[in-house]
DRENMITOR-397074 format. One record per residue (C-alpha): residue in one letter; x, y, z. Coordinates in steps of 0.1 Angstrom, whole numbers. Layout:
! DRENMITOR-397074
<node a, <X, Y, Z>> ...
This chain:
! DRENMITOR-397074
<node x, <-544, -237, -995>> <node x, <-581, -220, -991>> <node x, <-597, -219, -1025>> <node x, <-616, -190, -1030>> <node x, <-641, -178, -1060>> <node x, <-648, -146, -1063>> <node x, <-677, -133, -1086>> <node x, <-674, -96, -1094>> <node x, <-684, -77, -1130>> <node x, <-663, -48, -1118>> <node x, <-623, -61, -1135>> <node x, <-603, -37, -1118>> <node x, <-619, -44, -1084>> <node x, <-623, -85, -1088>> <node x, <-583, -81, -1102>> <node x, <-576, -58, -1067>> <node x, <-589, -79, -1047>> <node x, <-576, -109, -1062>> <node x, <-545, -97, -1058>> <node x, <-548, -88, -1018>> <node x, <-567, -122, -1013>> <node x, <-535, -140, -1031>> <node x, <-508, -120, -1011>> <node x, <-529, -131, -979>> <node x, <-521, -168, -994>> <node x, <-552, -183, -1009>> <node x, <-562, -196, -1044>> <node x, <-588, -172, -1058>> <node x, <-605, -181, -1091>> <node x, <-621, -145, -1106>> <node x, <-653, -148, -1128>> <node x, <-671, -118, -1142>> <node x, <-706, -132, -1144>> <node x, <-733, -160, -1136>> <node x, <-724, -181, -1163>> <node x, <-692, -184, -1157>> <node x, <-692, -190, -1121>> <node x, <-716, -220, -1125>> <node x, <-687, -234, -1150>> <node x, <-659, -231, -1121>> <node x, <-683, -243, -1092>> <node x, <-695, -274, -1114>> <node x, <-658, -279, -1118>> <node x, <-643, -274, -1083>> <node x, <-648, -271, -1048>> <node x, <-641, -238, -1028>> <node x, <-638, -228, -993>> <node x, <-656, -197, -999>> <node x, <-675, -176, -1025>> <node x, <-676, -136, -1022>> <node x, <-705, -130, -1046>> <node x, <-716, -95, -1064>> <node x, <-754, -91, -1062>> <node x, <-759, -76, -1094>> <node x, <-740, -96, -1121>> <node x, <-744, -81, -1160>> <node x, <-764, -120, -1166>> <node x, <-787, -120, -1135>> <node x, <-791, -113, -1097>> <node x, <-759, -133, -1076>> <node x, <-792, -140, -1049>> <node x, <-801, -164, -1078>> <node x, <-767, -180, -1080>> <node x, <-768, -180, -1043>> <node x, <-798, -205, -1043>> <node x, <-782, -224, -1067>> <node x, <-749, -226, -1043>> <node x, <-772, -233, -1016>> <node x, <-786, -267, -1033>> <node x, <-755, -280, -1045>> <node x, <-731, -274, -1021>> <node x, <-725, -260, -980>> <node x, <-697, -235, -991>> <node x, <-703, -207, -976>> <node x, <-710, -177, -992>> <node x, <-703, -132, -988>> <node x, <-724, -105, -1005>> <node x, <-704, -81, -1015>> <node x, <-726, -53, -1032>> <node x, <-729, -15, -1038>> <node x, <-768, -20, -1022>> <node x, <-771, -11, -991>> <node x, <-806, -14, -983>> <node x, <-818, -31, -955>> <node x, <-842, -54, -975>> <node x, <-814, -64, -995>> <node x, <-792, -75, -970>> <node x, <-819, -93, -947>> <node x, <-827, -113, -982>> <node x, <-790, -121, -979>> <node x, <-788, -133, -948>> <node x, <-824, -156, -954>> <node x, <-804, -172, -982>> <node x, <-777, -181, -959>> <node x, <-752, -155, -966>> <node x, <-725, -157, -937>> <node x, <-717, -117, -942>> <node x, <-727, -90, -963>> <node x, <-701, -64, -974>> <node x, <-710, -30, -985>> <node x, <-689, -12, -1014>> <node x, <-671, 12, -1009>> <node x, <-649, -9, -978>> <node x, <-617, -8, -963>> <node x, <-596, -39, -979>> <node x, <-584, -43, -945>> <node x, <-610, -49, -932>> <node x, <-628, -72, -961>> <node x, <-594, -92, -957>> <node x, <-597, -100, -917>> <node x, <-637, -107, -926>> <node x, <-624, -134, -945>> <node x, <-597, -148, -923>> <node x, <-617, -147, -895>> <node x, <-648, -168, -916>> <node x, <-624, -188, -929>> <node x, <-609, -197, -895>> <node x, <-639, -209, -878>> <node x, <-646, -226, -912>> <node x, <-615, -249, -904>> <node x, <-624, -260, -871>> <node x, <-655, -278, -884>> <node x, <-653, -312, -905>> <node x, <-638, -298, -936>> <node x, <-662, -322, -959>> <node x, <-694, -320, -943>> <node x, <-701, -360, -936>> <node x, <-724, -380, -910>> <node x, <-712, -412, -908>> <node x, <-723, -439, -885>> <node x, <-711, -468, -896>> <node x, <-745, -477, -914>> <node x, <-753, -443, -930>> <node x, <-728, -422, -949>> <node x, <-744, -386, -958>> <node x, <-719, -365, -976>> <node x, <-733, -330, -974>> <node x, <-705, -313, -992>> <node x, <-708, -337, -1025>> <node x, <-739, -346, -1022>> <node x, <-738, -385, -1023>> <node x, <-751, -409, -996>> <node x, <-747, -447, -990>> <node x, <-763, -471, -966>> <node x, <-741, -499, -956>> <node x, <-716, -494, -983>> <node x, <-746, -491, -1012>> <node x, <-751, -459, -1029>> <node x, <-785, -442, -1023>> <node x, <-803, -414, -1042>> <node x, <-812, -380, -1028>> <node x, <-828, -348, -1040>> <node x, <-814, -318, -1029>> <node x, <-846, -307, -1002>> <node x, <-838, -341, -988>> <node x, <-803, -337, -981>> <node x, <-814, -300, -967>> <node x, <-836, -315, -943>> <node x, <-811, -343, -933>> <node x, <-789, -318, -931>> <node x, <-816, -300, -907>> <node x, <-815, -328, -887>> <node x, <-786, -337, -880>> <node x, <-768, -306, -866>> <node x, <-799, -303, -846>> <node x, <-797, -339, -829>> <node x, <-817, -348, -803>> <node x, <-839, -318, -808>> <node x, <-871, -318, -810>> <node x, <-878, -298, -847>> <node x, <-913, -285, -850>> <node x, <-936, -292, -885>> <node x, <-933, -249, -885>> <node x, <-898, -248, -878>> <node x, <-887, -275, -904>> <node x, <-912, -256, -925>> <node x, <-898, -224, -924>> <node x, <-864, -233, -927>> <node x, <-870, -253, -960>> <node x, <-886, -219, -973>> <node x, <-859, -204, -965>> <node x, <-830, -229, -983>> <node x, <-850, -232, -1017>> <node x, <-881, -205, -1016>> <node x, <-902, -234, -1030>> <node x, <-938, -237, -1014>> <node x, <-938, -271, -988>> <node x, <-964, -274, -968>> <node x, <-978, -300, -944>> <node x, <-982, -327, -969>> <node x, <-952, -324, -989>> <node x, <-934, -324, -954>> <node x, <-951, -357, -945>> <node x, <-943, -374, -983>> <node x, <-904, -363, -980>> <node x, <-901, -378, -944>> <node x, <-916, -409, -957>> <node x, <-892, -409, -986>> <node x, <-866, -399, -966>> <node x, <-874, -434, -940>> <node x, <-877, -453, -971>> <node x, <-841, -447, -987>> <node x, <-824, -446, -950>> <node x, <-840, -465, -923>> <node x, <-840, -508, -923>> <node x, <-861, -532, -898>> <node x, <-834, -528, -872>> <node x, <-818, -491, -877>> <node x, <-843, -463, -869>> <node x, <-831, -423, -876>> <node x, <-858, -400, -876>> <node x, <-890, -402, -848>> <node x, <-920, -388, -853>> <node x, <-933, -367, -823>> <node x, <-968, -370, -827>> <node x, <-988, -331, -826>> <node x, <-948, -314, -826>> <node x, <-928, -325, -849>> <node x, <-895, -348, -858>> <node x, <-865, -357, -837>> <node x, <-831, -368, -852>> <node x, <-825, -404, -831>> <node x, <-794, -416, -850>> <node x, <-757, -402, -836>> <node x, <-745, -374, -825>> <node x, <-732, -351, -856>> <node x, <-706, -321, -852>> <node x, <-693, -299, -875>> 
């Protein structure tokens, strides 16, 4: 069963939906504000997380960045703003949809099935593994040859970058940009350079190589093939 959490202020809407989400067949956890939502997601893993933007203990884009570093659920706006610089700020902070109130229920129940489908067909924890490397990027934990290994959130974002692009060619700029975009924490060139060098240290060994530098361009993932 699809575990979903939905954080709305509004009761008798977070009940109706709820309710609809329920009939449809999934677990739905209702919280009413921030705090309370960082409680269940601390405590449990969801499928999916339809998220009010204006919450009566802060903005649900700053619970969003905090969903962002902790976990790859993905996550819906769902929100009485409708202007366009709020949803494009959605969107930057990874938001798979962004629902406008008032809505059909109808409709906000096949936007769900339908992310929720596509959501199956990819590897339901999020893991790389090759055998040497295990990188978890639903739980967060890594292990190189069976030893645990320690990694900030950035540097499971960028692994994470990495990998679902393999083979590619990333550009300092891209990698750059995209890093803004996870955590909206300033990384230029020479933080870039210090976490790939971290990154090497905890990961690579003398005979198992994962991340090439392209000297003037970028990075290029070299370890296996990843698919989600």
């Amino acid at each position: 069963m699809k575990r979903i959490l939905l954080v709305e202020d509004d009761k008798l809407l977070n009940q109706t939906l709820a309710y609809h989400l329920t009939v449809e067949g999934y677990e739905v956890t209702s919280s009413y504000d921030i705090k309370s939502a960082e409680n269940h997601i601390s405590k449990a893993d969801f499928h999916l997380i339809i998220l009010d933007v204006n919450l009566p203990d802060g903005s649900g884009f700053e619970l969003s960045r905090m969903c962002i570093s902790k976990t790859t659920t993905p996550v819906i706006f769902l929100t009485a703003n409708d202007m366009e610089s709020d949803m494009l700020k959605g969107y930057e902070l990874g938001a798979k949809d962004y629902i406008t109130k008032p809505f059909h229920v109808s409709v906000f129940l096949k936007k769900i099935r339908v992310l929720l489908n596509i959501n199956c067909k990819k590897n339901t924890e999020c893991i790389y593994d090759d055998g040497n490397l295990l990188l978890s990027f639903t739980k967060r934990t890594a292990k190189l040859r069976e030893k645990n290994i320690e990694l900030t959130a950035a540097e499971f974002n960028l692994l994470y970058l990495f990998v679902v692009n393999y083979k590619m060619v990333l550009k300092r700029s891209l990698i750059l940009e995209k890093l803004w975009d996870s955590n909206e924490k300033y990384v230029d060139e020479n933080a870039l350079t210090m976490m790939i060098s971290r990154i090497r240290t905890k990961i690579e060994t003398k005979d198992k190589k994962y991340i090439k530098t392209i000297y003037g361009i970028g990075y290029q993932w070299i370890g296996d093939s990843y698919e989600e």
